[in-house]
VEXDO-406424 format. One line per field, with one value per residue (C-alpha): x, y, z. Coordinates in steps of 0.25 Angstrom, whole numbers, plus 5000, padded with zeros to 4 digits. Layout:
BEGIN
u	[X  ...]
v	[Y  ...]
w	[Z  ...]
***
This chain:
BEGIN
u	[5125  5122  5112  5115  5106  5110  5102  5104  5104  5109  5112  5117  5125  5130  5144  5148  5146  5154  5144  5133  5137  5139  5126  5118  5126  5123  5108  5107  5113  5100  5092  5100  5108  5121  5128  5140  5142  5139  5140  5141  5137  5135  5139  5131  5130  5119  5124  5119  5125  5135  5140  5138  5125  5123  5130  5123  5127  5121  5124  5122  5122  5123  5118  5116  5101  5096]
v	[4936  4946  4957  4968  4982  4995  5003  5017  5022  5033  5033  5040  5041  5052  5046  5048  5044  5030  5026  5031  5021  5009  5013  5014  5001  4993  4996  4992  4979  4977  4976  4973  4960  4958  4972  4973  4987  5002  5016  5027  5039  5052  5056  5067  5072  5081  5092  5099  5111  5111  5094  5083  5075  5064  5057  5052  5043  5038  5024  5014  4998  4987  4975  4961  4956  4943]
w	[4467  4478  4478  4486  4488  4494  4504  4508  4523  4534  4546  4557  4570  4579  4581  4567  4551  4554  4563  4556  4546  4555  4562  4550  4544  4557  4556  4542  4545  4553  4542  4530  4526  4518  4521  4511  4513  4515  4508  4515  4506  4514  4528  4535  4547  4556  4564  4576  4583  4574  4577  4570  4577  4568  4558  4545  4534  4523  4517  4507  4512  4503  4505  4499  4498  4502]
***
């Protein structure tokens, strides 16, 4: 039987909010093992001058424990 945990984390990019998540999914694959799947809970974005600057998401990654 498998374990799994979830972590919670943002991450941004300038591009837009899909990359924002492949960014901040590829990072986490650094560090964490067994990826089943993500969450993407809120979607925000900084403006600047009246444009978007950055794209932010928050996320939830599951993973299973070793």
């Amino acid at each position: 039987m498998a374990v799994a945990r979830v972590t919670k984390i943002t991450a941004a990019s300038n591009k837009g909010f899909q990359d924002a998540v492949a960014e901040g999914l590829k990072r986490a694959a650094k560090t964490l093992h067994g990826i089943t799947g993500l969450e993407v809970l809120t979607e925000k974005a900084k403006v600047a001058n009246g444009k978007i600057v950055e794209y932010r998401v928050t996320m939830e990654i599951t993973f299973i424990l070793d």
